[in-house]
GUVOGU-865362 format. One record per residue (C-alpha): chain; residue number from 1; residue in one letter; y negated, z negated, x. Coordinates in Angstrom, 1 decimal. Layout:
# GUVOGU-865362
+---+-----+---+--------+--------+--------+
! c !   k ! r !      v !      w !      u !
+---+-----+---+--------+--------+--------+
! A ! NUM ! A !      Y !      Z !      X !
...
+---+-----+---+--------+--------+--------+
This chain:
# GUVOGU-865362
+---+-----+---+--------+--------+--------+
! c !   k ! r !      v !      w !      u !
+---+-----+---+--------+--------+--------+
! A !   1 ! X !    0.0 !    0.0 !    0.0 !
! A !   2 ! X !   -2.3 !   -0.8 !    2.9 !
! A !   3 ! X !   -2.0 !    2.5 !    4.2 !
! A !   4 ! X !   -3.2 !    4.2 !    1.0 !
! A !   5 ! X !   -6.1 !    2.0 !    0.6 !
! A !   6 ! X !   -7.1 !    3.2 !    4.2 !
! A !   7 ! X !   -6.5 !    6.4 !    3.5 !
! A !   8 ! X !   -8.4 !    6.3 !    0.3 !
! A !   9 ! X !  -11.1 !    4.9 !    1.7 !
! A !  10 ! X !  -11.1 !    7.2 !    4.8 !
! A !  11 ! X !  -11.4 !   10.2 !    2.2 !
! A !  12 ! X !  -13.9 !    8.7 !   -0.4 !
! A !  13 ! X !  -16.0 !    8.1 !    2.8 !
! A !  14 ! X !  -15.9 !   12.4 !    3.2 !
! A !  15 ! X !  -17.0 !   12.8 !   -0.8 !
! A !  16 ! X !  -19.3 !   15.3 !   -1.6 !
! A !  17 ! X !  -20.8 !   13.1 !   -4.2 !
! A !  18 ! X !  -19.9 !   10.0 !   -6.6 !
! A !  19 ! X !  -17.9 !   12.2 !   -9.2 !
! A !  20 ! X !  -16.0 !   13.6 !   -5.7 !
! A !  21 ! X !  -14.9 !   10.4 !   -4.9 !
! A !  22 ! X !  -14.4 !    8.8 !   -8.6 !
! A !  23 ! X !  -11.6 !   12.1 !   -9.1 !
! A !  24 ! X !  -10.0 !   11.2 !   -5.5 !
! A !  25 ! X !   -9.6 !    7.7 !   -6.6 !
! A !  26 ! X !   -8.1 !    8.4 !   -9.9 !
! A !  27 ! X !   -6.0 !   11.0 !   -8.7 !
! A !  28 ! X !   -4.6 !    8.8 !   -5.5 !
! A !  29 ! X !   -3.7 !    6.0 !   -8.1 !
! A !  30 ! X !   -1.9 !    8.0 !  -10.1 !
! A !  31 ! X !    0.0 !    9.2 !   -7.7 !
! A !  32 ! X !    0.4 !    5.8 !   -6.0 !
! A !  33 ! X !    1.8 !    4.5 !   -8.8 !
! A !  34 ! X !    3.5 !    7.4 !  -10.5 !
! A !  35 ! X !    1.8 !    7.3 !  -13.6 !
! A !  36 ! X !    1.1 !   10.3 !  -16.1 !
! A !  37 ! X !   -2.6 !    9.6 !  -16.2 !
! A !  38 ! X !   -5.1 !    7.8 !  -14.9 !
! A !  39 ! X !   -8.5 !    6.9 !  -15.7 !
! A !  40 ! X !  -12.1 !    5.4 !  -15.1 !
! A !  41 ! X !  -14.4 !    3.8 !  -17.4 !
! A !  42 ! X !  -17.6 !    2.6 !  -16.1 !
! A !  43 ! X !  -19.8 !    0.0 !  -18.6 !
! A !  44 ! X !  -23.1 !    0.8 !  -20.1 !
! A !  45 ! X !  -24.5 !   -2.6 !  -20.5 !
! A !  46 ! X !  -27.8 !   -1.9 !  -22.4 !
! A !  47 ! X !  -25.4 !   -0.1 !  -25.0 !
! A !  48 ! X !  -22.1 !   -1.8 !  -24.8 !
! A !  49 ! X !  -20.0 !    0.6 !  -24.1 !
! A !  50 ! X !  -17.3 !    2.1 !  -21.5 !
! A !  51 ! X !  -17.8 !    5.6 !  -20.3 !
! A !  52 ! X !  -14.8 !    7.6 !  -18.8 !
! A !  53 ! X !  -16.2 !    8.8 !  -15.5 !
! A !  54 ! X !  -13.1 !   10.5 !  -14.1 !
! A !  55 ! X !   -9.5 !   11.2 !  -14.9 !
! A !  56 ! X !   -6.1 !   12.8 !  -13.6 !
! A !  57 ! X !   -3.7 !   13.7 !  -16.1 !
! A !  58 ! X !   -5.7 !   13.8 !  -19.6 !
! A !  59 ! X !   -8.2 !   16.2 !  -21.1 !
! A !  60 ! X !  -10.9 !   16.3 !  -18.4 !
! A !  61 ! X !  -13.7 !   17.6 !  -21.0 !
! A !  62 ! X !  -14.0 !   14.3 !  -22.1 !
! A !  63 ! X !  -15.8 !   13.0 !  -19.1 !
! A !  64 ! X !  -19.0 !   11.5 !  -20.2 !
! A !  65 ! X !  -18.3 !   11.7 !  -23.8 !
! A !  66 ! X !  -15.1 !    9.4 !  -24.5 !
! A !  67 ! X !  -16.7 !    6.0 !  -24.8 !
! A !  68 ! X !  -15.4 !    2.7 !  -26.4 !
! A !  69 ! X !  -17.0 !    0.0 !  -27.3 !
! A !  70 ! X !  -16.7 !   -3.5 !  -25.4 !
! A !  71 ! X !  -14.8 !   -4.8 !  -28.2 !
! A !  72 ! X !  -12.8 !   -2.2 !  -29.0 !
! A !  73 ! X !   -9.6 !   -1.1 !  -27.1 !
+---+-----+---+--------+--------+--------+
């Protein structure tokens, strides 16, 4: 595991930008862990909600428009 993490974080230091390194993280975990998906919400505070940032494995169109609310899900 410690070897992924360090290459993980050797890569994500080479992104182009934050979305770059957001789909390199996703896609690594998924594959770490053998999953059929994987993704990232990051919060909205001022309007409650989680915001899928990146993902490997589902509809990638919904980036930046699937959103749940903090106490939902």
């Amino acid at each position: 595991m410690l070897t992924v993490i360090n290459r993980l974080v050797s890569e994500t230091a080479r992104s182009q930008n934050l979305l770059d390194a957001l789909a390199l993280l996703v896609s690594t975990v998924r594959e770490t862990l053998s999953a059929d998906a994987c993704c990232l919400f990051l919060t909205d505070d001022d309007k409650g909600l989680f915001v899928l940032v990146s993902t490997d494995g589902l509809n990638t169109g919904m980036i930046g428009k699937a959103r749940i609310r903090f106490c939902e899900g």
